[in-house]
KOLLUMDO-18950 format. One record per residue: residue number from 1; residue in one letter; x, y, z of N, C-alpha, C, O, CB in turn. Coordinates in Angstrom, 3 decimals, m for minus. Each point is the difference from the previous one (the first is absolute). Glycine has a CB too. Layout:
<sites>
NUM;A;X;Y;Z;X;Y;Z;X;Y;Z;X;Y;Z;X;Y;Z
...
</sites>
This chain:
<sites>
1;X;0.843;m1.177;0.000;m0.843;1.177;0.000;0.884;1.234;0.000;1.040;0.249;0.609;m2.881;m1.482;0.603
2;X;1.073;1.975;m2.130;1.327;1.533;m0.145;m0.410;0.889;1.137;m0.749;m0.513;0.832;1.046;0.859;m3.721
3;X;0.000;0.668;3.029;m0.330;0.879;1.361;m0.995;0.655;m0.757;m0.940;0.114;0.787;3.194;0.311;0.768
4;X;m2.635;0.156;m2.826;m0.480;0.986;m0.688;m1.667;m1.558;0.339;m0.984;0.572;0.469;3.709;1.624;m2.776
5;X;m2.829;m2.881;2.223;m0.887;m1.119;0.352;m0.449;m0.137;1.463;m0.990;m0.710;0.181;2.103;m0.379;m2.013
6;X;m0.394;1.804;3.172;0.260;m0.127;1.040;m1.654;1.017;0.368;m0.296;1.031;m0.603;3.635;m1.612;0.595
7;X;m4.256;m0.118;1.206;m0.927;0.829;0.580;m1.491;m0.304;m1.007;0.093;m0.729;m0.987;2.061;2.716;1.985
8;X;m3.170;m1.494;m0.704;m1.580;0.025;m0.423;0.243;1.648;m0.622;0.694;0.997;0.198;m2.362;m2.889;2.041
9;X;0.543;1.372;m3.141;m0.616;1.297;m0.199;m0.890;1.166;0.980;m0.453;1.041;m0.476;0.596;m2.555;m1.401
10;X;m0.253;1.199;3.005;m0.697;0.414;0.923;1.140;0.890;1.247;m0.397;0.559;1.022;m1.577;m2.814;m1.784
11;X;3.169;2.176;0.374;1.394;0.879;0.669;0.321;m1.109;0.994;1.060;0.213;0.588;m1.704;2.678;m0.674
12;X;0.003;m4.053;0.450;0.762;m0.817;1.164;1.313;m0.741;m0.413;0.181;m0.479;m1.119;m2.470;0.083;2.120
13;X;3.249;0.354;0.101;1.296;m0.400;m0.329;0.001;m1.524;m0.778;m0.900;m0.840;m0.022;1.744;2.374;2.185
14;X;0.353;m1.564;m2.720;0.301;m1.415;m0.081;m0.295;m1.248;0.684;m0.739;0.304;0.936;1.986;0.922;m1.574
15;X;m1.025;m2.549;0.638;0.286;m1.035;1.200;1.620;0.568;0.511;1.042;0.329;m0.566;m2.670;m2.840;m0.611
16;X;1.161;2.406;2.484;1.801;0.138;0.628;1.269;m0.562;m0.927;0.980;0.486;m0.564;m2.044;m0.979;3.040
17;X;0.522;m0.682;m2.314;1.011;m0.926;m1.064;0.802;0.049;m0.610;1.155;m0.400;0.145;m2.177;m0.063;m0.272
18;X;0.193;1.310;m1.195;0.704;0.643;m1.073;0.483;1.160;m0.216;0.297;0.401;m1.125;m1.285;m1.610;0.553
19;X;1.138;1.977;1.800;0.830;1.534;0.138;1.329;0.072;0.807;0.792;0.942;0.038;m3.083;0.101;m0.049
20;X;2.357;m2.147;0.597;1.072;m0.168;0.990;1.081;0.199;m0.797;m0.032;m0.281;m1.198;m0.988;m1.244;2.758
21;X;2.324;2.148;m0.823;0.796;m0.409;m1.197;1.160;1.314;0.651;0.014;0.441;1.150;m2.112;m1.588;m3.719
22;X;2.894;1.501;1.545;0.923;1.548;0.489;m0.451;0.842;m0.727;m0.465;m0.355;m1.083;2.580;m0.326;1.622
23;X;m2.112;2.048;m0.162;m0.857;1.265;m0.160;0.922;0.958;0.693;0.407;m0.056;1.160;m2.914;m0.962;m1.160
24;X;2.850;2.231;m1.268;0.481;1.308;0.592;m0.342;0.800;0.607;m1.017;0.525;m0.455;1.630;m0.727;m0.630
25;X;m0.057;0.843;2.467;m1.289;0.669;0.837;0.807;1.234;0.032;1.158;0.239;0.339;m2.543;m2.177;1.327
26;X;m0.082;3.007;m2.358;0.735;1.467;0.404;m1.263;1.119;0.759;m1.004;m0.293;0.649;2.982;0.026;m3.150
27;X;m1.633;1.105;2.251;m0.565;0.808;1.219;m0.696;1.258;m1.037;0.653;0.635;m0.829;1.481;m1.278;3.206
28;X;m3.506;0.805;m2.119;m0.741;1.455;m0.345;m0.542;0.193;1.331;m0.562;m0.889;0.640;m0.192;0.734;m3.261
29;X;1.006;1.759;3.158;m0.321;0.510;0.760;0.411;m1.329;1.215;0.915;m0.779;m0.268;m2.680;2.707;m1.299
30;X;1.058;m2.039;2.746;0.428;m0.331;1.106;m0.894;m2.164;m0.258;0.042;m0.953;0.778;0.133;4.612;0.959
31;X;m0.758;m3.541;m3.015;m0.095;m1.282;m0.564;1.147;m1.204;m0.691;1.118;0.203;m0.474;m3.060;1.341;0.293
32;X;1.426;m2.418;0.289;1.403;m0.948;m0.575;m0.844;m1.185;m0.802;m0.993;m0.563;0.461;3.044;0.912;1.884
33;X;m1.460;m0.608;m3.622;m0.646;m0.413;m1.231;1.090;m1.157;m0.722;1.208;0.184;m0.154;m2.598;2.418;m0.132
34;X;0.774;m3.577;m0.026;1.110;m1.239;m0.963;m0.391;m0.137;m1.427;m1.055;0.112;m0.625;1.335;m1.746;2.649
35;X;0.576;1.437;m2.223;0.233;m0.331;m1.898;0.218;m1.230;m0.306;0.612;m0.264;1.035;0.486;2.172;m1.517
36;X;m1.094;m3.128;m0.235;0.419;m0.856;m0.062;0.878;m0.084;m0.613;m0.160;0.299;m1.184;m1.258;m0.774;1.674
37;X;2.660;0.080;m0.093;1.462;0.228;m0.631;m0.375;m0.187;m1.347;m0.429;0.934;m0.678;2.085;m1.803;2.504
38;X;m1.524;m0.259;m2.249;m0.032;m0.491;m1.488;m0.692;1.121;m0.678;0.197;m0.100;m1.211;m0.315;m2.494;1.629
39;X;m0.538;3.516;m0.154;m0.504;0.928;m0.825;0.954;1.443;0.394;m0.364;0.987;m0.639;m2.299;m2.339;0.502
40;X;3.850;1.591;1.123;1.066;0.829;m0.198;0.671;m0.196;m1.149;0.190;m1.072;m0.573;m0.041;1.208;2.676
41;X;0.160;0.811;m2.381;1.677;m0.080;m1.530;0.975;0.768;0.940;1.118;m0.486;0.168;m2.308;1.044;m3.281
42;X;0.820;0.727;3.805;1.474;0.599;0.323;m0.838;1.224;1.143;m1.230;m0.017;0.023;3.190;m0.390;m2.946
43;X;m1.364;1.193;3.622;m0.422;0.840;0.957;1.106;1.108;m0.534;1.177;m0.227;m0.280;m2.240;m1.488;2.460
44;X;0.350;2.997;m2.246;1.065;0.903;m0.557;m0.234;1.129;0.527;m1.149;0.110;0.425;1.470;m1.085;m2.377
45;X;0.479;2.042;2.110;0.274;1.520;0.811;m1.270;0.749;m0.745;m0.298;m0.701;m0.967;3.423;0.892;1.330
46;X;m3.816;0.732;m0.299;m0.879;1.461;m0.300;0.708;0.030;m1.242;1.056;m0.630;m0.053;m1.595;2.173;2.414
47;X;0.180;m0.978;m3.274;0.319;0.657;m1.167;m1.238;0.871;m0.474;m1.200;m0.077;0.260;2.876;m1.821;m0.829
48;X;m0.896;2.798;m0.259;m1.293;0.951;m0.502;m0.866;m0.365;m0.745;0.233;m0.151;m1.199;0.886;1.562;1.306
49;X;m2.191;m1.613;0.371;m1.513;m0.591;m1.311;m0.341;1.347;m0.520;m0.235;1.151;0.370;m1.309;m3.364;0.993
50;X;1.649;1.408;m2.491;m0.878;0.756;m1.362;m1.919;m0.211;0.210;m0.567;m1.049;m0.307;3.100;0.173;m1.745
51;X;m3.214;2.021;2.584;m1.081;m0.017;m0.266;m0.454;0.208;m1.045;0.276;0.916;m0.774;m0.232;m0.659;2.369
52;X;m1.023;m1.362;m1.746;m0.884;m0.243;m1.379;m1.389;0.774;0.299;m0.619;m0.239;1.037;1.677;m2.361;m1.687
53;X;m1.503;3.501;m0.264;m1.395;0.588;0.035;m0.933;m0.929;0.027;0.125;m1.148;m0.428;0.491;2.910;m0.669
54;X;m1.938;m1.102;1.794;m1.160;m0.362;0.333;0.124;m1.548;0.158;m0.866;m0.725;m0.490;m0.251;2.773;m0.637
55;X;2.031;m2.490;1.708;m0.295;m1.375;1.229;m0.067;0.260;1.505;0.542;0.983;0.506;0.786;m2.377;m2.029
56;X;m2.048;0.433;2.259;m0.756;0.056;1.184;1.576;m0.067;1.256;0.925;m0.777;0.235;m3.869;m0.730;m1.474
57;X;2.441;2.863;1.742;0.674;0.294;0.961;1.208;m1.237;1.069;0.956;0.544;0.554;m3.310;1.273;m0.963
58;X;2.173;m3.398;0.589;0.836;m0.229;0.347;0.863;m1.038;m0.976;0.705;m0.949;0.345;m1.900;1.768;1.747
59;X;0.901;m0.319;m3.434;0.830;m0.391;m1.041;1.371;1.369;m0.044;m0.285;1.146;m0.348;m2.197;m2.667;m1.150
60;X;3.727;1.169;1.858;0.420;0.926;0.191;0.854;0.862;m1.434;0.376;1.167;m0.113;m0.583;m2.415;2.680
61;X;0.277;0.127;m3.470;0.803;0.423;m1.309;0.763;m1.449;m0.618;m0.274;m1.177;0.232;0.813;3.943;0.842
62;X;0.470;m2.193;m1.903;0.829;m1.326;m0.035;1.567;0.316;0.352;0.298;1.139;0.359;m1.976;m2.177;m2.285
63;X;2.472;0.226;1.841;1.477;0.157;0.377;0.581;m0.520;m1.139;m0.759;m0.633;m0.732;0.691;0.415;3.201
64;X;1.712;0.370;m2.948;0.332;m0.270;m0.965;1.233;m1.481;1.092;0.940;0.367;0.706;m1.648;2.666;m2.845
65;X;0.301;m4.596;1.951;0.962;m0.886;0.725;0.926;m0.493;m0.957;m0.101;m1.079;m0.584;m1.481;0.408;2.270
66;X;2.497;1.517;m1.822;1.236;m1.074;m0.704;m0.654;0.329;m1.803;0.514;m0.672;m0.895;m0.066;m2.011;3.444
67;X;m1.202;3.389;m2.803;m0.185;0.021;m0.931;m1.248;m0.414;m0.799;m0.200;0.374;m1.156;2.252;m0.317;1.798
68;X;m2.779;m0.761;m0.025;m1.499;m0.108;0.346;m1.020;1.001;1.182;0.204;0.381;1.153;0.791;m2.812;m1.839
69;X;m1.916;2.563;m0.094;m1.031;0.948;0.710;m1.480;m0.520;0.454;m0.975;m0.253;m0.707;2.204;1.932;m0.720
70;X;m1.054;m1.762;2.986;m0.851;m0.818;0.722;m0.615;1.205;0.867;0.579;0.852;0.673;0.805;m3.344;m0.708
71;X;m2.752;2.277;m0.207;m0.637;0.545;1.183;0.302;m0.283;1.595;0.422;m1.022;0.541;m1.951;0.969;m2.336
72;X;1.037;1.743;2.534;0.082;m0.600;1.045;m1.457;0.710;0.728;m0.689;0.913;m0.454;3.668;m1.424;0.402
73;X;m3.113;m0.085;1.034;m1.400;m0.341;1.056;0.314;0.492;1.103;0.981;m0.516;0.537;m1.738;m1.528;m1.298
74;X;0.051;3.213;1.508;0.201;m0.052;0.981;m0.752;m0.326;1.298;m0.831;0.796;0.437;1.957;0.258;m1.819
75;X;m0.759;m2.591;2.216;m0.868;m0.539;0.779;m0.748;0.864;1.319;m0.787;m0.563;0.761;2.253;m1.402;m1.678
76;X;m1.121;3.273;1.037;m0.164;0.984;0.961;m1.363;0.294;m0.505;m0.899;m0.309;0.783;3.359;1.226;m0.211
77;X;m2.818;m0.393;m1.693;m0.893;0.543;m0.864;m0.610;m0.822;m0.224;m1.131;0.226;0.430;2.048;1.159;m1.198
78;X;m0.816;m2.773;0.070;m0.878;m1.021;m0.501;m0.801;m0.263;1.452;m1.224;m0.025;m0.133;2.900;m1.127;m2.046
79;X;m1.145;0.937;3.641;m0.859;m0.487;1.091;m0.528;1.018;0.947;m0.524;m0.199;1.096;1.765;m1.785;m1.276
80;X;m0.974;3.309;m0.539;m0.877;1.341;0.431;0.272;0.488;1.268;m0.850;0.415;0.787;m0.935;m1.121;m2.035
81;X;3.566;0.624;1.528;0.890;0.271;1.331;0.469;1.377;m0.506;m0.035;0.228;m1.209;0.964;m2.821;2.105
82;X;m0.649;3.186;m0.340;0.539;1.548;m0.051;1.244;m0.324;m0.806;0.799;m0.930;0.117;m1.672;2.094;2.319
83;X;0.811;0.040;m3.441;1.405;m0.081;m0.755;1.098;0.622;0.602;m0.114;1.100;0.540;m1.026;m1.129;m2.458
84;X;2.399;m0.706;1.860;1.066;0.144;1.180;1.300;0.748;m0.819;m0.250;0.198;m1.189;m0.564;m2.670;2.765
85;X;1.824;2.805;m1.234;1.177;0.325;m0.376;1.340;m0.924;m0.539;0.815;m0.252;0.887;m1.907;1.783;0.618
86;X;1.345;m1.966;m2.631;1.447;m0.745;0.175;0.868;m0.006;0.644;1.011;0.538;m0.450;m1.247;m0.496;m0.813
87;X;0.271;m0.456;2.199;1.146;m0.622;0.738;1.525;m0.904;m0.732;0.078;m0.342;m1.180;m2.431;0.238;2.777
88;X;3.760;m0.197;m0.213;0.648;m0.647;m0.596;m0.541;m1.555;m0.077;0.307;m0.834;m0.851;1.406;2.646;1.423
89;X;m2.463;m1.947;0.371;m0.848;m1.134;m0.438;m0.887;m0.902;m1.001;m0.131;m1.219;m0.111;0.584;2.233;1.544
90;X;m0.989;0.049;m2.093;m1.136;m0.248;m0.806;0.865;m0.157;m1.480;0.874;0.690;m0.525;m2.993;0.796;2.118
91;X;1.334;m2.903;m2.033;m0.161;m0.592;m0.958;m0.596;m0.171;m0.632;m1.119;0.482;0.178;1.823;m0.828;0.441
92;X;m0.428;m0.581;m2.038;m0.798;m0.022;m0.784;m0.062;m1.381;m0.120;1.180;m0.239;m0.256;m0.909;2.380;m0.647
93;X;m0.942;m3.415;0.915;0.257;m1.035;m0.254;m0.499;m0.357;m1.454;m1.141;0.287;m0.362;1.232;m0.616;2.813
94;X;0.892;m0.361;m3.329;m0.387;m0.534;m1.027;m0.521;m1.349;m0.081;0.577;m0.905;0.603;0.789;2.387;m1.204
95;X;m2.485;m1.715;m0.143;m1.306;m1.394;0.198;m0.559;m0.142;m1.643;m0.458;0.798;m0.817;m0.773;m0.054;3.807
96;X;1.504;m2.062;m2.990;m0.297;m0.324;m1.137;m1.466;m0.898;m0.005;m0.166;m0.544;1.092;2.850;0.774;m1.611
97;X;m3.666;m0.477;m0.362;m1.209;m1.010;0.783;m0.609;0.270;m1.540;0.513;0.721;m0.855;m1.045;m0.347;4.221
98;X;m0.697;m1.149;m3.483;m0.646;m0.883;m0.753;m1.531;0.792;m0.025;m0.601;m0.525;0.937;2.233;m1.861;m0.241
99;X;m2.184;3.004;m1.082;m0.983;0.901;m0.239;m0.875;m0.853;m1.264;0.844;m0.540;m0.715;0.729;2.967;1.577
100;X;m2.759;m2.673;m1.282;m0.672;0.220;m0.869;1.048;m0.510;m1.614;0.156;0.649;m1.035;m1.687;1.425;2.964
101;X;2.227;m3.829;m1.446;1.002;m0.304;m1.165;0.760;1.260;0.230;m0.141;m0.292;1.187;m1.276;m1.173;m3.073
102;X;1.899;2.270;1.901;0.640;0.463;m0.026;1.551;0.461;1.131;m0.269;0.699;0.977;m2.069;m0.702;m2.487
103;X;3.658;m0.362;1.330;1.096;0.286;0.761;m0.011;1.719;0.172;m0.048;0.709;m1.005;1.421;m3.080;0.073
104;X;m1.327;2.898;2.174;m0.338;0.953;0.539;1.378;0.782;0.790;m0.156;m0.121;1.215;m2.353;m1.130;m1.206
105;X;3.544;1.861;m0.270;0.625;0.470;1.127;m0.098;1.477;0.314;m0.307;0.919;m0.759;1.697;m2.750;0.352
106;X;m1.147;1.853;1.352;m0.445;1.693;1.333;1.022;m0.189;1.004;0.653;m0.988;0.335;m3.618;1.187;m0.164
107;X;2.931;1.168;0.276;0.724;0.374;1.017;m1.329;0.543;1.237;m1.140;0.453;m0.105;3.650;0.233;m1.743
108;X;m1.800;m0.960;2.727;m1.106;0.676;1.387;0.410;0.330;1.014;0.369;m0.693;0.948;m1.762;m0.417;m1.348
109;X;1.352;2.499;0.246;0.285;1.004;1.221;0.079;m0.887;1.501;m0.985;m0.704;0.219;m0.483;2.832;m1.644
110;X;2.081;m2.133;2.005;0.100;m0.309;1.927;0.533;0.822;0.867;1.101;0.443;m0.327;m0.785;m2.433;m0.058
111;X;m0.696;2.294;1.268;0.556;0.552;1.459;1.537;m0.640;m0.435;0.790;0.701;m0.632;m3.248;m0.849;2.834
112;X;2.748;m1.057;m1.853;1.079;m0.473;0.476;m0.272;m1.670;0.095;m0.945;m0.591;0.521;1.541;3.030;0.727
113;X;0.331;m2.855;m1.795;0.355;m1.516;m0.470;0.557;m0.938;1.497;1.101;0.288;0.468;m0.180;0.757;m3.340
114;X;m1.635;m1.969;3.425;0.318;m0.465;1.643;0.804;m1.321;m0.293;1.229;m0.049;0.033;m3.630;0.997;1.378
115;X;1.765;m1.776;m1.636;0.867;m1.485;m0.381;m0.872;m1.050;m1.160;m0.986;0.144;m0.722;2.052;m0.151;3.578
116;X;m0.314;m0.842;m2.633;m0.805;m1.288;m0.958;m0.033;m1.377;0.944;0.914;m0.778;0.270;0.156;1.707;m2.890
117;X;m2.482;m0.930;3.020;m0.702;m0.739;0.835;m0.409;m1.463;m0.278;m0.456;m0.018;m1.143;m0.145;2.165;1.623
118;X;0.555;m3.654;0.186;m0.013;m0.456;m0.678;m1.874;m0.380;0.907;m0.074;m0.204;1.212;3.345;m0.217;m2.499
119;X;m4.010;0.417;0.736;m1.572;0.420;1.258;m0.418;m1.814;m0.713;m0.100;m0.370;m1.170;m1.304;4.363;1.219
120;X;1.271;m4.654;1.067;m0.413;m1.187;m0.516;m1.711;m0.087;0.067;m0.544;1.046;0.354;3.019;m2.117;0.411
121;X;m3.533;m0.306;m1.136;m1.209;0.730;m0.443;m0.673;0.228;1.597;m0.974;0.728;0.193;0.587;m1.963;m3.031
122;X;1.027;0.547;3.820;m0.856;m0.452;1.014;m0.059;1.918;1.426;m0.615;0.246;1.037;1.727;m4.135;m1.687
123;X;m0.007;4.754;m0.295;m0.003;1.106;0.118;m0.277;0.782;m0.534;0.608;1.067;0.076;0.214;m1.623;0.637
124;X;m1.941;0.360;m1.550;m0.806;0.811;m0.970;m1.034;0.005;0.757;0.014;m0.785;0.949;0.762;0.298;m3.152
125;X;m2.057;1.432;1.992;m1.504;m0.078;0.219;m0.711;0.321;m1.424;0.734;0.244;m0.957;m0.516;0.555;3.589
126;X;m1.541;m0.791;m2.788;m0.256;0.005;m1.257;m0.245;1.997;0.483;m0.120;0.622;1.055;m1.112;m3.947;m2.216
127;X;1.256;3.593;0.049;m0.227;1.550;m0.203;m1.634;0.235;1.176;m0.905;m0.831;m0.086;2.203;0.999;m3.287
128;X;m1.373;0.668;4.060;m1.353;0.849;0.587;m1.103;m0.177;m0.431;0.172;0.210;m1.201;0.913;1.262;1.514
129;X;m1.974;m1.680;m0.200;m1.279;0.266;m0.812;m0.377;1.436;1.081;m0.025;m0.047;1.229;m0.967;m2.998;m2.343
130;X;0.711;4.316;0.225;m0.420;1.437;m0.234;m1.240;0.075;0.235;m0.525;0.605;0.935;1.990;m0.131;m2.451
131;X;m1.959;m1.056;0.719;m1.713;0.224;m0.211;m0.528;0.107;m1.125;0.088;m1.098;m0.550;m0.115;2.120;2.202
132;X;m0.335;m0.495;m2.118;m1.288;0.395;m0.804;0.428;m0.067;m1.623;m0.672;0.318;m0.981;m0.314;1.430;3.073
133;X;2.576;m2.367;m2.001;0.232;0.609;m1.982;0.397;1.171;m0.088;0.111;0.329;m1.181;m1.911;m1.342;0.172
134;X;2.085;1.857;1.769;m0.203;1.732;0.103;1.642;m0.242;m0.277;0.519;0.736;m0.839;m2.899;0.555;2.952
135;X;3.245;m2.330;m1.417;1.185;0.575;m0.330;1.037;m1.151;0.024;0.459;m0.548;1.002;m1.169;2.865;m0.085
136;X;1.009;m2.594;m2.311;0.509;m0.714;m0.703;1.462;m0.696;0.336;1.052;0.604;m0.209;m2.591;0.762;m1.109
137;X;1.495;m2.483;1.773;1.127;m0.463;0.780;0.733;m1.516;m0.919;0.518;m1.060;0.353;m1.945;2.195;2.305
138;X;1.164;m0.605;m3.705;0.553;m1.648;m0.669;1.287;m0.037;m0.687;0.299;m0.808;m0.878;m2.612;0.209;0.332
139;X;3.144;1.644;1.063;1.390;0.402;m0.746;0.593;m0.981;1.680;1.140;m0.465;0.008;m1.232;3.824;m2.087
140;X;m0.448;m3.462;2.811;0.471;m0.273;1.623;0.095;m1.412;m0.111;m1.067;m0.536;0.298;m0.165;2.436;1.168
141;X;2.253;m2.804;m1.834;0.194;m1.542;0.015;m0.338;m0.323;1.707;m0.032;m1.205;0.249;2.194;1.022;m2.530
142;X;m2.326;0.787;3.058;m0.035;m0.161;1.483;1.044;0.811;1.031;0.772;0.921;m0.271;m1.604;m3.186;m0.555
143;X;0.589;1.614;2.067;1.007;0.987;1.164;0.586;m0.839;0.476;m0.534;m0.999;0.481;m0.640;2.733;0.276
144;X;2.918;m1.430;m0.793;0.606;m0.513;0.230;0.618;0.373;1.712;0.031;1.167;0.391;m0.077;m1.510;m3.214
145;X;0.451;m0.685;3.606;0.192;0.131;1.147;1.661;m0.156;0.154;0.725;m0.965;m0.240;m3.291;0.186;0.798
146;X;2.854;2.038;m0.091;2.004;m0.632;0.390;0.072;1.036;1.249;m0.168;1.218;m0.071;1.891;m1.730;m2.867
147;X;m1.337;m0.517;4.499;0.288;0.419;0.771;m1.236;0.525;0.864;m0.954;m0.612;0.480;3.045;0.742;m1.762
148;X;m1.718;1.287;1.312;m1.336;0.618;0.720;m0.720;0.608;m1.686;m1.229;0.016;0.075;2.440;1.012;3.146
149;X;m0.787;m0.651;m4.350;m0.154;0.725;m0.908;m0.936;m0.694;m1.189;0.030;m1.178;m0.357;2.195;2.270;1.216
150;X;m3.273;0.245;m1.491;m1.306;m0.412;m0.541;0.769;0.230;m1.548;0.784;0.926;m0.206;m3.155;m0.095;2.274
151;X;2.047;m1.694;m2.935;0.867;0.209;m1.406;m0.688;0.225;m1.028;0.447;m0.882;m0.733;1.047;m0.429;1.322
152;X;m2.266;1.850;m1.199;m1.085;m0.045;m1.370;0.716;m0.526;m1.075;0.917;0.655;m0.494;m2.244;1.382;1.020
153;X;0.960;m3.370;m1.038;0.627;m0.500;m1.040;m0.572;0.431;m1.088;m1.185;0.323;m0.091;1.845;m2.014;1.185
154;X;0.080;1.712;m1.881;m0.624;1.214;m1.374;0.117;m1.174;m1.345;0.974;m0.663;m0.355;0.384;3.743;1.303
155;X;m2.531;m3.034;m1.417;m0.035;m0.942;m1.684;0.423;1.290;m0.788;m0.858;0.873;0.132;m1.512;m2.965;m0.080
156;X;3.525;2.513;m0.903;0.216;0.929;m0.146;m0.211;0.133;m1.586;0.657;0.869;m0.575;0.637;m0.764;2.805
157;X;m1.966;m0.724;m2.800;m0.988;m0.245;m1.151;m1.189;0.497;0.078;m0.546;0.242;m1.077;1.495;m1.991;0.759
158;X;m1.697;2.047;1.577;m1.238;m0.123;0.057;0.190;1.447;0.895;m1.083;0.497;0.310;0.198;m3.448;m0.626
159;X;2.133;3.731;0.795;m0.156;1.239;0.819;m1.031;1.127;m1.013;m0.942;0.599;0.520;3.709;m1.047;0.864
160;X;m2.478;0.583;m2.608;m0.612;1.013;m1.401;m0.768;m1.073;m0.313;0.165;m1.218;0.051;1.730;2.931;m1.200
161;X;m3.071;m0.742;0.700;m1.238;m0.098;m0.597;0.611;m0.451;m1.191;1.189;0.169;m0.271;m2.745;1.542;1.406
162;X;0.365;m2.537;m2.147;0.738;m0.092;m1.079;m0.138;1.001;m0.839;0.741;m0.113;m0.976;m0.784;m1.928;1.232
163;X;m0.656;3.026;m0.250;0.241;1.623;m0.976;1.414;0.328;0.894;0.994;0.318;m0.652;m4.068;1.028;0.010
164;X;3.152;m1.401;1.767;1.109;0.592;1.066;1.339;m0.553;m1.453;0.554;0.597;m0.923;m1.828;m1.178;4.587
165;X;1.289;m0.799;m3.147;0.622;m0.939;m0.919;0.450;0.411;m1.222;1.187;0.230;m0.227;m2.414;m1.598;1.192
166;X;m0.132;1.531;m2.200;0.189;0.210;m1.041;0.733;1.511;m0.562;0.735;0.187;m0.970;m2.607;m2.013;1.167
167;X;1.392;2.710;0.744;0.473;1.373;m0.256;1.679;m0.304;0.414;0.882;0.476;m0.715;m3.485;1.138;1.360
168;X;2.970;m2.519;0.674;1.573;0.098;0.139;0.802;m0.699;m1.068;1.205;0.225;m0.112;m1.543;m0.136;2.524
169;X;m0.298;m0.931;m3.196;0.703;m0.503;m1.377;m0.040;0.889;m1.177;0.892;0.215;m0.821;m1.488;m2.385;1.501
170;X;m0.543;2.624;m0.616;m0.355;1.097;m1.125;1.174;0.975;0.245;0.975;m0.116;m0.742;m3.781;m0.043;0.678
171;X;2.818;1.227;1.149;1.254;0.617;0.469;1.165;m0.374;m0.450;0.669;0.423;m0.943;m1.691;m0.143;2.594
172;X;1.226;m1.209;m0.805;1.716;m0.623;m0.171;0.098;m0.283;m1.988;1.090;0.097;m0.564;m0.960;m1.992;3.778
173;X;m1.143;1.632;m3.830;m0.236;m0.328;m1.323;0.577;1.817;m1.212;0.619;0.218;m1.041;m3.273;m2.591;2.297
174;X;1.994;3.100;m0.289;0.092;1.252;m0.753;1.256;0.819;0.790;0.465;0.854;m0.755;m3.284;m0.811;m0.018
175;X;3.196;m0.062;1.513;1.114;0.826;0.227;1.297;m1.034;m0.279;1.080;0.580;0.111;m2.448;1.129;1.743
176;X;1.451;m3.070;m2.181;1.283;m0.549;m0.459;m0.422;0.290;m1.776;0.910;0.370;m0.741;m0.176;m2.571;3.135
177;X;m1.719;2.063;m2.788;0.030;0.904;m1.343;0.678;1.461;0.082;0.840;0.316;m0.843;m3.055;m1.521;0.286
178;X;1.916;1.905;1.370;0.340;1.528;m0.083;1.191;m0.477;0.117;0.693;0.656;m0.779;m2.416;1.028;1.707
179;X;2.372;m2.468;m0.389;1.918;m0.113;0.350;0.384;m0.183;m0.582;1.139;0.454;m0.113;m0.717;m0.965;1.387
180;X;m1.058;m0.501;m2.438;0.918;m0.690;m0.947;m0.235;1.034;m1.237;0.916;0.253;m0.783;m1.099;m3.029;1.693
181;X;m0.957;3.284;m1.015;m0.129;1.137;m1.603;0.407;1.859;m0.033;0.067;0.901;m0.836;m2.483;m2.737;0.386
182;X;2.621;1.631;2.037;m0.073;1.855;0.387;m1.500;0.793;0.250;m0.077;1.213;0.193;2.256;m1.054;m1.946
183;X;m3.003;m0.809;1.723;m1.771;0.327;m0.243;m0.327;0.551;1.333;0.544;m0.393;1.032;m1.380;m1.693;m2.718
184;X;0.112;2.823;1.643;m1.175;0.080;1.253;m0.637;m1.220;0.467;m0.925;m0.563;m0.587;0.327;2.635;m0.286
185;X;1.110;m2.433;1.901;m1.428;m1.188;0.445;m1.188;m0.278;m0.381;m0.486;m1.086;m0.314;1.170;1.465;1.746
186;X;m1.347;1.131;m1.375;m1.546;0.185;m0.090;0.196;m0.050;m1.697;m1.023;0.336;m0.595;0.030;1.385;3.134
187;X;2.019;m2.048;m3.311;m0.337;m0.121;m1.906;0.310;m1.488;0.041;m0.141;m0.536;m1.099;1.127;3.097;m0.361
188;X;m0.680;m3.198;2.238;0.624;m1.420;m0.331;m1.349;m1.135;0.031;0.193;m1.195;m0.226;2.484;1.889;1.518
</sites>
């Protein structure tokens, strides 16, 4: 079973089972959040994003990596936490994942990068049940338990909507055109 397969349509977590595993844990605001390794490529310093017109506020632009131009996300904005200051801390993690057939890579803003955890399943819980549908919890593979500390495991396929989604490919699609021809983004 792929992770992008992982959870109901209804936002409830996975089976424990199948989330257990190692997961990168970093920090927004005074929260702490996992990635599933296998979907890291690399963790890299701030650099200046290129904002792209009329995309949704915690789409932050794209970056130019090595010569490829990948969007980046910022998870502050996407989970509706106060937008913060760069720090020497704050990162960008690069994540590659499986969208709609389609290979997907992004970068995503963090507070600050903590460790790589290895959370087995029997220290998972399944994600909260909220209530009512009002607020959409199916990006949440479950909560992970280490120590005294609460972990939000993140399906990081499923954090963007799929317009969220489609506009960050579309993006990354038109400003590596503008790089490679000299163009305006908004002509590409």
């Amino acid at each position: 079973m792929s992770s992008d397969d992982r959870g109901s349509e209804h936002g409830q977590a996975a089976p424990r089972a199948s989330v257990g595993g190692k997961y990168l844990t970093f920090n927004l605001a005074a929260e702490e959040y996992g990635i599933e390794i296998l979907k890291v490529r690399e963790i890299i310093g701030v650099q200046d994003v290129t904002r792209i017109p009329k995309t949704d506020a915690c789409i932050r632009g794209v970056i130019n990596l090595r010569g490829r131009v990948i969007p980046v996300v910022d998870l502050r904005r996407k989970f509706g936490m106060d937008a913060a200051e760069a720090t020497e801390q704050t990162v960008v993690i690069v994540v590659q994942f499986w969208r709609e057939a389609r290979e997907l890579t992004m970068g995503v803003l963090v507070d600050s990068v903590l460790e790589v955890l290895n959370i087995a399943a029997d220290q998972i819980e399944p994600t909260p049940d909220i209530g009512s549908g009002a607020v959409h919890t199916d990006f949440i593979l479950g909560v992970g338990k280490a120590d005294r500390r609460v972990i939000f495991l993140l399906d990081i396929g499923k954090v963007l909507s799929a317009a969220e989604t489609k506009q960050v490919a579309e993006n990354g699609s038109r400003a590596e055109c503008a790089a490679e021809t000299g163009k305006d983004a908004g002509s590409c």
